[in-house]
GUZA-677926 format. One line per field, with one value per residue: residue number from 0; x, y, z of N, C-alpha, C in turn. Coordinates in Angstrom, 1 decimal, always signed. Example, Ala and Ser with C-alpha at 12.3 -4.5 7.8 and 13.67 -1.06 7.14 Angstrom:
// residues 2
panu: c(0, 1) .
n.X: c(+13.2, +12.8) .
n.Y: c(-5.7, -2.2) .
n.Z: c(+7.8, +7.1) .
ca.X: c(+12.3, +13.7) .
ca.Y: c(-4.5, -1.1) .
ca.Z: c(+7.8, +7.1) .
c.X: c(+13.2, +12.9) .
c.Y: c(-3.3, +0.0) .
c.Z: c(+7.8, +7.9) .
***
This chain:
// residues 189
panu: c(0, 1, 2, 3, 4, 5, 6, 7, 8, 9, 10, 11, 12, 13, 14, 15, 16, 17, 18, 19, 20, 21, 22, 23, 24, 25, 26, 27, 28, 29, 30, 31, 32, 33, 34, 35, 36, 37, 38, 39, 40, 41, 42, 43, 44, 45, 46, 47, 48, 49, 50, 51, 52, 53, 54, 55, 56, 57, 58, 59, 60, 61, 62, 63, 64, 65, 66, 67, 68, 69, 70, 71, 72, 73, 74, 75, 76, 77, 78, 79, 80, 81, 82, 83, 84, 85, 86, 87, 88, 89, 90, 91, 92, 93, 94, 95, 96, 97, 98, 99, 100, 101, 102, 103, 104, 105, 106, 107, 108, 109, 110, 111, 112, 113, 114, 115, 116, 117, 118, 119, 120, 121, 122, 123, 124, 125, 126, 127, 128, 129, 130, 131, 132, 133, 134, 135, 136, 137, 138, 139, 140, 141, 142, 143, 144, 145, 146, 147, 148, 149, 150, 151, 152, 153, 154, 155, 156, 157, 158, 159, 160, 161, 162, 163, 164, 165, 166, 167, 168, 169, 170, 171, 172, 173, 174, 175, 176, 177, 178, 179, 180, 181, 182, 183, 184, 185, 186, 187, 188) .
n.X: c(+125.5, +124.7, +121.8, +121.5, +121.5, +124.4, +126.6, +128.9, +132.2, +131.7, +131.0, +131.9, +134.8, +135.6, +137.4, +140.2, +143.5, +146.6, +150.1, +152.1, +155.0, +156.9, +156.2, +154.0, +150.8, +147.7, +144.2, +141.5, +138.0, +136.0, +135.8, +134.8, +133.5, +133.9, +132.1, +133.7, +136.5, +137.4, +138.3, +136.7, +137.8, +136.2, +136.0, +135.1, +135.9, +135.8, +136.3, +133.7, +133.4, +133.8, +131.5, +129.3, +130.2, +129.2, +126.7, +125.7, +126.6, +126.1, +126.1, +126.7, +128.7, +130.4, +129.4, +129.9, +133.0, +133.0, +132.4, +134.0, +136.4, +135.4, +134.6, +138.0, +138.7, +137.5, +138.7, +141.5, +140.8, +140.8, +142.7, +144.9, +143.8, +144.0, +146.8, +147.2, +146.4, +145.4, +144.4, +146.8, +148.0, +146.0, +146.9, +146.6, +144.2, +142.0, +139.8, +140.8, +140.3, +139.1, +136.5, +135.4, +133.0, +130.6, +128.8, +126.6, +124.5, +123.9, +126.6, +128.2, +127.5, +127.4, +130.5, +131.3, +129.7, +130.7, +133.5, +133.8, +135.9, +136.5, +135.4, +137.0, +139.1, +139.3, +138.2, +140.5, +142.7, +141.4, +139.8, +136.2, +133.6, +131.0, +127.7, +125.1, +123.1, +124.4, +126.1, +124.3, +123.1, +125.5, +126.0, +123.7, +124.2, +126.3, +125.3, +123.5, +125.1, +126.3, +123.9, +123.4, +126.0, +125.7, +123.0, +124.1, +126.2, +124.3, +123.1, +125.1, +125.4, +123.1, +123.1, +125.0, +124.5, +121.8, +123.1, +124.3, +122.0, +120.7, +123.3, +122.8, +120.2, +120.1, +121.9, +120.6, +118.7, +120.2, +120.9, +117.8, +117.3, +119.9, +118.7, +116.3, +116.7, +117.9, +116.0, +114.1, +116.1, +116.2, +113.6, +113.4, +115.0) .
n.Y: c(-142.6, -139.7, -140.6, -141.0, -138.7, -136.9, -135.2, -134.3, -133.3, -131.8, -133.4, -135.9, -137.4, -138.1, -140.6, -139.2, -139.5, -140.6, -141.0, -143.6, -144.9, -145.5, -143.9, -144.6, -144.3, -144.4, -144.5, -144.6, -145.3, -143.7, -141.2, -140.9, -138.5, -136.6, -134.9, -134.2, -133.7, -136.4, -139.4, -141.9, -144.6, -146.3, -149.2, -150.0, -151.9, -154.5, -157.6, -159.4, -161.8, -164.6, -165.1, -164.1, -166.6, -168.4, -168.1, -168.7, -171.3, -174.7, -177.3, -178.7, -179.3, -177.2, -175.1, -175.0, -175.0, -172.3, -171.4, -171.7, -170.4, -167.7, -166.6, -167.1, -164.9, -162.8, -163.0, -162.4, -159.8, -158.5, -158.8, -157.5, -154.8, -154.3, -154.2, -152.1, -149.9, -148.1, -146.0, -145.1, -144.2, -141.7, -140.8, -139.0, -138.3, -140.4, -143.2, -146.3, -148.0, -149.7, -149.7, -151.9, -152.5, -154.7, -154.7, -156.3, -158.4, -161.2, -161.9, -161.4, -162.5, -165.6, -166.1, -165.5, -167.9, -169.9, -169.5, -169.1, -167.8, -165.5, -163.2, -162.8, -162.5, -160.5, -158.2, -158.6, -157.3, -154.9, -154.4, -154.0, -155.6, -154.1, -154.6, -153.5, -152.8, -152.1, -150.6, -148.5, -147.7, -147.1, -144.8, -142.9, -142.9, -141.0, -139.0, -138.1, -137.5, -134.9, -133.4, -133.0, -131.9, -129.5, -128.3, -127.7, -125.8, -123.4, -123.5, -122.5, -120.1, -118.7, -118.4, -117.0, -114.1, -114.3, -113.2, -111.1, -109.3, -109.6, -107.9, -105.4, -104.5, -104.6, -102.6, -100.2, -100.1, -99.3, -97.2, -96.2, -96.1, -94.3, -91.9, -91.8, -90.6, -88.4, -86.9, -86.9, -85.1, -82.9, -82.3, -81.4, -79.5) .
n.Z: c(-123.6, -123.8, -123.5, -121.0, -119.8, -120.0, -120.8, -123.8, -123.1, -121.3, -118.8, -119.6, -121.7, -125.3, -127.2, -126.4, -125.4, -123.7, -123.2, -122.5, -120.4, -122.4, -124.3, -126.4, -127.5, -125.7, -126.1, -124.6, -125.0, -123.8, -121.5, -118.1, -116.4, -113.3, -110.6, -108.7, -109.6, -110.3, -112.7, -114.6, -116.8, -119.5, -121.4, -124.8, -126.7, -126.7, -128.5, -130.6, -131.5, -131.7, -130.2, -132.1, -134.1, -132.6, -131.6, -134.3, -134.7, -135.9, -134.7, -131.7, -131.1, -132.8, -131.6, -128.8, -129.0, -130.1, -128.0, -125.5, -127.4, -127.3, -124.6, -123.8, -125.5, -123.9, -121.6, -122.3, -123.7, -121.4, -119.7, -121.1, -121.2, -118.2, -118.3, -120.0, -118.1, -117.6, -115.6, -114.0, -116.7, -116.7, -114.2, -111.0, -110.5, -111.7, -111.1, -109.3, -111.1, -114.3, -116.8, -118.3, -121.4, -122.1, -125.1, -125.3, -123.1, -123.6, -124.2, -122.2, -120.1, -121.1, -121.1, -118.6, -117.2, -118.3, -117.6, -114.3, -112.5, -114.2, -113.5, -111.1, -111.6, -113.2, -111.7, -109.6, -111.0, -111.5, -113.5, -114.2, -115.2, -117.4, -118.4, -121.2, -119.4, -116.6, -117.4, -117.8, -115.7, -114.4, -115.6, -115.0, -112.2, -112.0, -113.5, -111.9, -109.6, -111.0, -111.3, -108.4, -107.6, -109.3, -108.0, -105.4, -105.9, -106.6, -104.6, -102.8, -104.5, -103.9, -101.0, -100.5, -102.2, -100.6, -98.5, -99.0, -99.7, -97.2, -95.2, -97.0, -96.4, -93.8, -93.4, -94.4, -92.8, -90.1, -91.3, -91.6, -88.8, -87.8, -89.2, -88.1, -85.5, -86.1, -86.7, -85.2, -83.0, -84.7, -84.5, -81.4, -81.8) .
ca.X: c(+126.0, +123.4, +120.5, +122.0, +121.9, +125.4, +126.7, +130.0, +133.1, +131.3, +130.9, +132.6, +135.8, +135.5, +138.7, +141.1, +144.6, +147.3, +151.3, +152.9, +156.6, +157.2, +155.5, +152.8, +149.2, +146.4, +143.0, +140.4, +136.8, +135.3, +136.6, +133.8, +134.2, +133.2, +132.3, +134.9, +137.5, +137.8, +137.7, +136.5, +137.7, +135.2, +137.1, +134.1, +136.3, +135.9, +136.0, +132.4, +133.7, +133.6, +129.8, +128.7, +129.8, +128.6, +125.0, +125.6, +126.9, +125.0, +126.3, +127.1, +130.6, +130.5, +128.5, +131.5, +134.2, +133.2, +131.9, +135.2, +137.2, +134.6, +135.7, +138.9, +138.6, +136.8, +140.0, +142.7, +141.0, +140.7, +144.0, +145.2, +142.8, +144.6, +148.0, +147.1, +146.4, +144.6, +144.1, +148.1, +148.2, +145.9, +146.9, +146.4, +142.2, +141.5, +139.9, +142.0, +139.4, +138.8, +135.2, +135.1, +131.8, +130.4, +127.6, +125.9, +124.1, +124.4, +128.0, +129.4, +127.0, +128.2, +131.6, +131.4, +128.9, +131.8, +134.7, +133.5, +136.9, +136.8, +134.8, +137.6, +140.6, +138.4, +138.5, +142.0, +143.5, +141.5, +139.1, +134.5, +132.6, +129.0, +126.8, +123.9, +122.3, +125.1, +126.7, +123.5, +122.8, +126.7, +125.7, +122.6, +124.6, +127.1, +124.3, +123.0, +125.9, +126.5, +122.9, +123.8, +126.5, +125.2, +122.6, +124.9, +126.4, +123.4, +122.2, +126.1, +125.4, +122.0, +123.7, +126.3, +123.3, +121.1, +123.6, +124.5, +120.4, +120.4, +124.1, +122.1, +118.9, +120.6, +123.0, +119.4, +117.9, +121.1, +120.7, +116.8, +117.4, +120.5, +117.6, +115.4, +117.7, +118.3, +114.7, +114.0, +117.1, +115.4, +112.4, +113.6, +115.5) .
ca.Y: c(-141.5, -139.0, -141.0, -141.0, -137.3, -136.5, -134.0, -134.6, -132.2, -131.4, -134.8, -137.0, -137.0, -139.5, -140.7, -138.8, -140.2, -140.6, -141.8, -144.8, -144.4, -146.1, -143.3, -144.9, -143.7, -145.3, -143.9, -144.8, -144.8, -142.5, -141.1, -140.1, -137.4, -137.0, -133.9, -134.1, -133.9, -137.8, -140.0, -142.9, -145.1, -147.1, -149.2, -151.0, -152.5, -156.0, -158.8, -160.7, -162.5, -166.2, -164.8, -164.6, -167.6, -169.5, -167.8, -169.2, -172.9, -175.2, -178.4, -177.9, -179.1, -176.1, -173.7, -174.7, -174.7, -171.1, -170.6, -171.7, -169.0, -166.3, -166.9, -166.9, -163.6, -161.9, -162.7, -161.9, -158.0, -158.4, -158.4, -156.5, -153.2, -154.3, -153.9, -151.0, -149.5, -146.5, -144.9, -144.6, -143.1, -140.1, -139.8, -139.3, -138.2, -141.5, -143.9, -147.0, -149.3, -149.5, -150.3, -153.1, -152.6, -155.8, -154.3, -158.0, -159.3, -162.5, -162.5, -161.2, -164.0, -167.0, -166.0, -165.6, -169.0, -171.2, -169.4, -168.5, -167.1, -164.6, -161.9, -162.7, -162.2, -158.9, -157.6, -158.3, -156.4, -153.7, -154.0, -154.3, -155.7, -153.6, -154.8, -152.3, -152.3, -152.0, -149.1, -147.2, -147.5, -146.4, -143.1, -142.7, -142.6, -140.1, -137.8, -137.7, -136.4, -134.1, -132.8, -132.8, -130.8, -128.5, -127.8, -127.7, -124.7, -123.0, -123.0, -121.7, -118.8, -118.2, -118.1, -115.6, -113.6, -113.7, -112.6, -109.5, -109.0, -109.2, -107.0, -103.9, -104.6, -104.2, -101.4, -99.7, -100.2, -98.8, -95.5, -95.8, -95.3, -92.9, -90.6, -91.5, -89.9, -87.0, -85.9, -86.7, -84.0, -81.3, -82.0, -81.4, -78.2) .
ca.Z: c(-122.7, -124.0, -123.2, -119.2, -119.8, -119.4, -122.1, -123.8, -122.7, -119.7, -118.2, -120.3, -122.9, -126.0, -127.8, -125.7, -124.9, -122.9, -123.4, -121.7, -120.2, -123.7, -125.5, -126.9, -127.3, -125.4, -126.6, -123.8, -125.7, -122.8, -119.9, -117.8, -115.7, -112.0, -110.1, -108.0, -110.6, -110.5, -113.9, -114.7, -117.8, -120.0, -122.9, -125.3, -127.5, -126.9, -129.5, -130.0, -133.3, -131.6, -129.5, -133.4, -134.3, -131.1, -131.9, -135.6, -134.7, -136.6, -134.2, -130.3, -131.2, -133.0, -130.4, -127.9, -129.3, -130.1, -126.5, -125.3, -127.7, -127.0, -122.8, -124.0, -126.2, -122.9, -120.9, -123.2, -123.8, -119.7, -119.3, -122.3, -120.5, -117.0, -118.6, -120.3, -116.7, -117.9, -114.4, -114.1, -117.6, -116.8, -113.6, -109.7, -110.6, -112.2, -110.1, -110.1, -112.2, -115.7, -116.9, -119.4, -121.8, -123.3, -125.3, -125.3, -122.0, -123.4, -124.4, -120.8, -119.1, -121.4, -120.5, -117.0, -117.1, -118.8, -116.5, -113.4, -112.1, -114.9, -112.2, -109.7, -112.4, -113.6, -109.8, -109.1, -111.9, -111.7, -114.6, -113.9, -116.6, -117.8, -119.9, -121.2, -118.5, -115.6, -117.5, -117.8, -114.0, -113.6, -115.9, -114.2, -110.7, -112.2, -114.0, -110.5, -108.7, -111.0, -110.7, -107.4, -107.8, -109.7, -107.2, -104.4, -105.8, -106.6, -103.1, -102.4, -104.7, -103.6, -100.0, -100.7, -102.5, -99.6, -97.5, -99.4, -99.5, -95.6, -95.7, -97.4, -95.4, -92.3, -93.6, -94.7, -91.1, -89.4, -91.8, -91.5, -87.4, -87.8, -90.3, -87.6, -84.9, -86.4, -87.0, -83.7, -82.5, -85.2, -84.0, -80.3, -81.6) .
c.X: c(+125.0, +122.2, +120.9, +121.8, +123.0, +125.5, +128.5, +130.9, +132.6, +131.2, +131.4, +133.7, +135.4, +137.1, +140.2, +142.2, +145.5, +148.6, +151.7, +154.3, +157.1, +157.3, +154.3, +151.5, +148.6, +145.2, +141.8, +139.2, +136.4, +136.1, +135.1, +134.3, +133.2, +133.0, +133.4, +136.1, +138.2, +137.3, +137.6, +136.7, +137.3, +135.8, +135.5, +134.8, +136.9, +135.4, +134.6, +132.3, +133.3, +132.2, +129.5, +128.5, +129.0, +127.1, +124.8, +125.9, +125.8, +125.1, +126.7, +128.5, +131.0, +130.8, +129.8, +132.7, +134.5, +132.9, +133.2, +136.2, +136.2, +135.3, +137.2, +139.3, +138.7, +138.2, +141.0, +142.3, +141.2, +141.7, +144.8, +144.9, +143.8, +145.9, +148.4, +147.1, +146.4, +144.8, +145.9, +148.2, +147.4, +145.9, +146.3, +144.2, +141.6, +141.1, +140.8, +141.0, +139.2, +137.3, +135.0, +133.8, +131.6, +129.1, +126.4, +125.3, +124.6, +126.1, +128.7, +128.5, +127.4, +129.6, +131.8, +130.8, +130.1, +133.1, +134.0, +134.7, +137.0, +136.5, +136.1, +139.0, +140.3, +138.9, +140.0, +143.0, +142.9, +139.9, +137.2, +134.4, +131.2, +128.9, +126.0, +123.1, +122.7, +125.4, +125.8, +123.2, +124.1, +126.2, +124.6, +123.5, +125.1, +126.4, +123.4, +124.3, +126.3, +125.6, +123.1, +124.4, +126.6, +124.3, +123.1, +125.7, +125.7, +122.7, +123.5, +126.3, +123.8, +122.5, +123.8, +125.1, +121.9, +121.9, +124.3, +123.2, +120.5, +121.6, +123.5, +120.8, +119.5, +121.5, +121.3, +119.0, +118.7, +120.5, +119.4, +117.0, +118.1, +119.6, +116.7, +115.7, +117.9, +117.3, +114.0, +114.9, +116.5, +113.9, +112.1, +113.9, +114.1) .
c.Y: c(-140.3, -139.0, -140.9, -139.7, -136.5, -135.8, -133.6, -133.0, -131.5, -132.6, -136.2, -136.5, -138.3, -139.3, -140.1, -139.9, -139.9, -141.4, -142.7, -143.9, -144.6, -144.8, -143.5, -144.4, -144.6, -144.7, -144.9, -144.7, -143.7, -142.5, -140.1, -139.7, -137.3, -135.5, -133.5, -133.9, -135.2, -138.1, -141.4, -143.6, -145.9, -147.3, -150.2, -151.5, -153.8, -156.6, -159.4, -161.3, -164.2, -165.8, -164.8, -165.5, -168.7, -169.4, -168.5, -170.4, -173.4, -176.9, -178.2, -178.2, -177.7, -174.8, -173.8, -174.6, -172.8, -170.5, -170.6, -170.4, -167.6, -166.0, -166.8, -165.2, -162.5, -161.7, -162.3, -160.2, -157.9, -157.9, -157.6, -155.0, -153.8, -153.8, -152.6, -149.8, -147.6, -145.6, -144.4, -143.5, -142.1, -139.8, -139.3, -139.2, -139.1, -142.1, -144.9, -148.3, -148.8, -150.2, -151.0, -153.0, -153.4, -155.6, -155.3, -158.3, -160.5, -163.0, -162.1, -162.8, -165.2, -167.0, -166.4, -167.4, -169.9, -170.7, -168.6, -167.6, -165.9, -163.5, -161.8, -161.8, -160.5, -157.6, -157.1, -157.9, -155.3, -153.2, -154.5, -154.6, -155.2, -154.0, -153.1, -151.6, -152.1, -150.9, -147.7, -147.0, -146.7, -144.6, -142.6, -142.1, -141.2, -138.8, -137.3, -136.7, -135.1, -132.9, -132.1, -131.3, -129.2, -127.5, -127.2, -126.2, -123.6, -122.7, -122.2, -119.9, -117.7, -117.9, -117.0, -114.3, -113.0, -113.2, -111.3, -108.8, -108.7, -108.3, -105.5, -103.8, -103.8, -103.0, -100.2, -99.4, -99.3, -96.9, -95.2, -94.7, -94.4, -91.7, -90.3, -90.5, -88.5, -85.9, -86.0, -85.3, -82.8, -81.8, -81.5, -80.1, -77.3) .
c.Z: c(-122.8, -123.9, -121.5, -119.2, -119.4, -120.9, -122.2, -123.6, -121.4, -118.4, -118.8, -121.7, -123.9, -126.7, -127.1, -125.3, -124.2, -123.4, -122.4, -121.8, -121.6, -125.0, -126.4, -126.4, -127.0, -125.4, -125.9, -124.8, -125.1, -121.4, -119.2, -116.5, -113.9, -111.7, -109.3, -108.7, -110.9, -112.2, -113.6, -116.4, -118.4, -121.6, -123.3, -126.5, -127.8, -128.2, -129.2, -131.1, -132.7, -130.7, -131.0, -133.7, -133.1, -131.4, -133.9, -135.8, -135.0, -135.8, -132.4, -130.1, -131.2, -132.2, -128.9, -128.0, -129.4, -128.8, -125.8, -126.0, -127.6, -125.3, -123.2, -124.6, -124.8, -121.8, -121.3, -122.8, -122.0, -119.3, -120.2, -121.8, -119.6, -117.4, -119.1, -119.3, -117.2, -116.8, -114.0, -114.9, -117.3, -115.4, -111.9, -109.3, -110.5, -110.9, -110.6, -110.4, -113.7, -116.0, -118.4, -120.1, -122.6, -123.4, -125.7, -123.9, -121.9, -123.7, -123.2, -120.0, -119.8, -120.8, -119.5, -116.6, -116.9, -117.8, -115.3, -112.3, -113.2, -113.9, -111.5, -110.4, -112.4, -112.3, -109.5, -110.0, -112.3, -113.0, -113.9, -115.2, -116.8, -118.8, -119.9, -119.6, -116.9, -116.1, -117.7, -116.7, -113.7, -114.3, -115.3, -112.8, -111.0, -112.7, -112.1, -109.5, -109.5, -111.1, -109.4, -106.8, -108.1, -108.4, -106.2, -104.8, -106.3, -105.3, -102.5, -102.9, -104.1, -101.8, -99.9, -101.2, -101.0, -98.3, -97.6, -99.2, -97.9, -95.1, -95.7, -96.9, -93.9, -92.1, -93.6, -93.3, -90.7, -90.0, -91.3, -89.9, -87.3, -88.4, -89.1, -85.5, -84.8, -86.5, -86.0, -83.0, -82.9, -84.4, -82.6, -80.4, -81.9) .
***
C-alpha cells in the first residue's frame, strides 16, 4: 500500500470493522478508499497451508492431493468473504465487490488451473482475486485518481483565486478611470 503511494488514513483504513445484523465484528484487512467517497474492500487472509505442502510433496500422489485441498481452501475462503458481504456491512459507499488477495502468483494460478469455474463462482458472488501484481496495478489506478483529485481541486482553487485577482483588477481600473475623470473635470475647472 505504501509502495503504490497511497498513505494510510487518507486513502486507505487498515483493520477497521463493521457489525453484522447478528452483531458480530467483521475486521476487513484494508478498506481502500476512493476519491469519490467510494470504498473498496481487500481481505488477504487466505489459507496457503495445502500450496506449502503441494510445493513440499515428495510424490505427485502427494503434490495432488494437496493441489486438490489448496482449490478447495481457495473456494471455501471465496465463499466465506462472499457471505461475509463486506460492502453491505459498511454501507451504501462500498462498491459491491470484495477483493480477494492471494499473496502467491502461483498459488491463485494452480487453483484456478485445477478448477476453472473458480473465476466464474468468484464473479458471481461478488468476490476478484489479486495476486501481487493485480493489486499493485489496482493501487496504482486508485493513487492516480486521487492524484487526480487532488489536482482537480487545485486548479478549482487557483480558479476562484484568479477570479478574485481579476475582481480587484477590474475594481482598480474602474477607480483608476473614475480618478481619471475627475482630474480631467479639475483640470477643465
Amino acid at each position: 500500500l505504501k509502495a503504490s503511494g497511497l498513505v494510510e488514513g487518507a486513502n486507505y483504513q487498515r483493520q477497521g470493522g463493521a457489525r453484522d445484523e447478528e452483531g458480530r465484528l467483521h475486521r476487513p484487512d484494508v478498506v481502500i478508499l476512493l476519491p469519490d467517497g467510494r470504498r473498496v474492500v481487500v481481505d488477504s487472509k487466505v489459507n496457503l497451508v495445502a500450496w506449502s505442502e503441494m510445493n513440499e510433496a515428495e510424490t505427485p500422489e502427494q503434490y495432488q492431493d494437496a493441489l486438490l485441498r489448496h482449490a478447495a481452501a481457495m473456494r471455501v475462503h471465496l465463499r466465506e468473504l462472499a457471505d461475509k458481504n463486506y460492502p453491505k456491512l459498511l454501507g451504501s459507499e462500498a462498491l459491491d465487490l470484495t477483493v480477494m488477495f492471494v499473496p502467491i502468483e502461483g498459488a491463485m494460478a494452480a487453483a484456478l488451473s485445477l478448477n476453472a469455474d473458480l473465476q466464474t463462482e468468484a464473479f458471481q458472488r461478488k468476490v476478484v482475486f489479486a495476486s501481487p501484481n493485480t493489486l499493485m496495478a489496482l493501487l496504482t489506478v486508485v493513487e492516480r485518481l486521487w492524484t487526480r483529485d487532488k489536482l482537480q481541486k487545485q486548479v478549482g482553487l487557483i480558479g476562484e483565486d484568479a477570479g478574485k485577482v481579476l475582481d480587484a483588477v477590474t475594481s482598480f481600473l474602474d477607480d483608476f478611470d473614475k480618478l481619471g475623470m475627475h482630474l480631467q473635470r479639475a483640470g477643465d475647472a
